[in-house]
N, C-alpha and C positions, 0 to 999 in steps of 0.2 A: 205596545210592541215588547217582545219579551229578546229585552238585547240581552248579550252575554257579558257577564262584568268580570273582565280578567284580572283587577284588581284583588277580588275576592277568591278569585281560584291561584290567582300568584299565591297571595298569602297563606293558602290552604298547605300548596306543596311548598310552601318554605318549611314545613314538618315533617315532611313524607322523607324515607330516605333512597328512593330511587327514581320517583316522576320528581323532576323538577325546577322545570321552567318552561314558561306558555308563549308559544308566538300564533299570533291572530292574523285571519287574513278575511276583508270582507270578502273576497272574491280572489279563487284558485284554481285554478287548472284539477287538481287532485291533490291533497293530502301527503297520501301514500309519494305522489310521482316526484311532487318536492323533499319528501323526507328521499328521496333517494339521491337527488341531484344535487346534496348539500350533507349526503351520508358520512362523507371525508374530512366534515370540516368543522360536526359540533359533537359536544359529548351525550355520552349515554342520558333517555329521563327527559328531552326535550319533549312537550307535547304542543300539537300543531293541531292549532282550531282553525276553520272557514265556515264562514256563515252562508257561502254558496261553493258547490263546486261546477265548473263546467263541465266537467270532465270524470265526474265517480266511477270510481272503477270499482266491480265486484269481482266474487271469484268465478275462472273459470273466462275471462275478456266482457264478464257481463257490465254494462253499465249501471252506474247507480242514480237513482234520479234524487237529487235534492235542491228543492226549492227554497228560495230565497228566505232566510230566519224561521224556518217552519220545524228543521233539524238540529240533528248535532252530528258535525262530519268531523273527526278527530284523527290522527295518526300519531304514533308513539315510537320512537325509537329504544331497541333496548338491545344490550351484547350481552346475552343471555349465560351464565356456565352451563352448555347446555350440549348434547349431541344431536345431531341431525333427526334423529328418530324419536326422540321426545322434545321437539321443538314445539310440536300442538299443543304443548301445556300453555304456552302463551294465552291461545287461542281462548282452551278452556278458562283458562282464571279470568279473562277476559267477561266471555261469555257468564261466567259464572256470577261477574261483579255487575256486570250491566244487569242479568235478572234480579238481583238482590237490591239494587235500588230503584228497581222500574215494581218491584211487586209492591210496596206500599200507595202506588199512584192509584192504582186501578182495580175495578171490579171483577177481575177476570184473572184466572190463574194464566201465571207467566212460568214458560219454561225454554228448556234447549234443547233444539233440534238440532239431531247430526247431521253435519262436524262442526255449524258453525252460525246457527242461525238461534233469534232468541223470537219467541213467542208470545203474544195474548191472546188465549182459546187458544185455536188453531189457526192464526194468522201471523203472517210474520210481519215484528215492528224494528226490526235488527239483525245486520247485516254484519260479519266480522271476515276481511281479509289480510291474511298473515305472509308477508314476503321475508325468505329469509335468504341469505347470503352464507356460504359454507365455508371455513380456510380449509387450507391443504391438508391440515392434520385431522380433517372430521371434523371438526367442531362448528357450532353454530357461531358465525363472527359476527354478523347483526340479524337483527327481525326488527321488520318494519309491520307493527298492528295498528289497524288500522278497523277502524267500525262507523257505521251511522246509522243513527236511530232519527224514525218518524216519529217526530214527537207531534205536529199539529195537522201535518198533511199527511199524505201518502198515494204513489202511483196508483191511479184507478183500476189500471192494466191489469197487474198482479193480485198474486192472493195474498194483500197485504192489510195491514193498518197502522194506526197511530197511537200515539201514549192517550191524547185529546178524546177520542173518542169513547173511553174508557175511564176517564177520571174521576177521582172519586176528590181530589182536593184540587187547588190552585197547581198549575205546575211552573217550574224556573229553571228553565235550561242550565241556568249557573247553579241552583244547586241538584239538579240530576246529574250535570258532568261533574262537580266535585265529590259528591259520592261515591261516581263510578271511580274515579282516579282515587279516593283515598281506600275504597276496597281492592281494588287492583293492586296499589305500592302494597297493602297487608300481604295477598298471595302472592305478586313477584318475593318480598323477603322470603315466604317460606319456600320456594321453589331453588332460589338463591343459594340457600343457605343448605339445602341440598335433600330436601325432605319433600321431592317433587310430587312421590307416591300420595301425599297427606291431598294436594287440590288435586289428582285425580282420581280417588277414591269420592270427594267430593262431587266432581264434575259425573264420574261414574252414574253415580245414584241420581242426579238430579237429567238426565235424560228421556225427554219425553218419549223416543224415537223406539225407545225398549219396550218388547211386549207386541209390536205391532207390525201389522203386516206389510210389506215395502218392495217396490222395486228400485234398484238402487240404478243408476244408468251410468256404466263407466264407455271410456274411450273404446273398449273393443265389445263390449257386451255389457246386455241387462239381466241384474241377478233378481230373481225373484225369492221372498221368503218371508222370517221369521223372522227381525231383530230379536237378537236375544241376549247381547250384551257388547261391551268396546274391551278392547285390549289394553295393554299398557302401552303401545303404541300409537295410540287412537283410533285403531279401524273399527269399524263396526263387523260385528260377528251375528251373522247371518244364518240359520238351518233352511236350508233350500227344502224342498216339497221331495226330493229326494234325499232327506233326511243327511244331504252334507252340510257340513259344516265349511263358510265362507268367509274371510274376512276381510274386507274392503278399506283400503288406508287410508285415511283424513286427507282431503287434501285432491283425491281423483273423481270423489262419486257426489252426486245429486241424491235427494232422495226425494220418491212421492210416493203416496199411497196408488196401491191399484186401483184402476177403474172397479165400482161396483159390476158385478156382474147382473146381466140383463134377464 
């Protein structure tokens, strides 16, 4: 059984200078829904492991299915210097540090789908949902990130899979989440410290979703097009079949490829 040893990931972020302390739960309700219900009462950098959740929540009211030691269901607290409108960088550095230590596992090119989803092929193995909280004066006061990755299993349901089936070496949940937390603290400092543009130019280029053809499904319409690249806001920017130009904000839209045509 591949437990998770939080003594080796304490130690880890006893170096880090923004994740920095792990509370473990065999079994939770959701991640996300306790970092909220205790958002008042700990500091910024706590990270909140559960080895099951009953309750995962994805984005959008979807549930998230994770089976007992089979994942990594993680939430983060962080009070970001950050404004409302480029709060998705979270998101991104996120997404960005989970493909950077899930690509040495496996045989298969890993990437990110807009706005939130991380890849092997064309399957998804990683889930990322970002809840933020606003003060009065604009500014982002918390974001609660929150992600889980299939690492042995995964819902049969979906068009999904797992780290396991792909592997190309041993895998160790303790050290895929330390990596992911020691690449994440690297681009929270540089987002920090106020050089946001640097991980979304990063994140920019490493999407898969660019190039290809998409309908994207928001709350009042489905747009049909071209990805053709994100803004600095995170939307994805769209050229519809009538040659407009669309851009769709992180955060409202779904995206699937169209149906082949018949």
């Amino acid at each position: 059984m591949d437990q998770i040893d939080l003594n080796k990931l304490q130690q880890i972020l006893s170096h880090t200078k923004i994740l920095r302390e792990i509370a473990f739960f065999e079994e939770i309700d959701s991640t996300n829904s306790y970092l909220k219900r205790i958002i008042n009462n700990v500091d910024e950098g706590i990270v909140v492991i559960a080895d099951y959740q009953s309750q995962g929540r994805g984005r959008r009211g979807r549930t998230w299915i994770s089976p007992r030691g089979s994942s990594i269901s993680c939430s983060i607290l962080l009070r970001p210097p950050l404004t409302p409108d480029r709060s998705y960088i979270l998101t991104a550095a996120c997404a960005l540090s989970i493909r950077d230590s899930i690509t040495p596992l496996v045989d298969k090119l890993v990437s990110i789908k807009w706005p939130n989803d991380v890849l092997i092929g064309d399957l998804k193995v990683c889930g990322i949902l970002a809840e933020a909280q606003i003060n009065s004066n604009q500014t982002t006061a918390t974001t609660i990130l929150g992600f889980g990755i299939n690492v042995y299993e995964y819902p049969k349901s979906v068009n999904a899979t797992c780290i396991a089936d792909h592997a190309t070496t041993q895998i160790s949940r303790t050290d895929l989440l330390a990596s992911i937390l020691v690449s994440l603290d690297s681009r929270l400092q540089v987002i920090y410290s106020g050089n946001w543009l640097q991980v979304y130019e990063e994140w920019k280029d490493s999407i898969s979703t660019i190039g290809q053809e998409v309908t994207v499904i928001t709350d009042r319409s489905d747009i049909q097009g071209i990805a053709i690249g994100v803004s600095k806001e995170g939307g994805l920017i769209i050229r519809t079949p009538d040659n407009e130009l669309v851009t769709v904000q992180a955060g409202e839209a779904s995206i699937r490829k169209p149906n082949p045509k018949s």
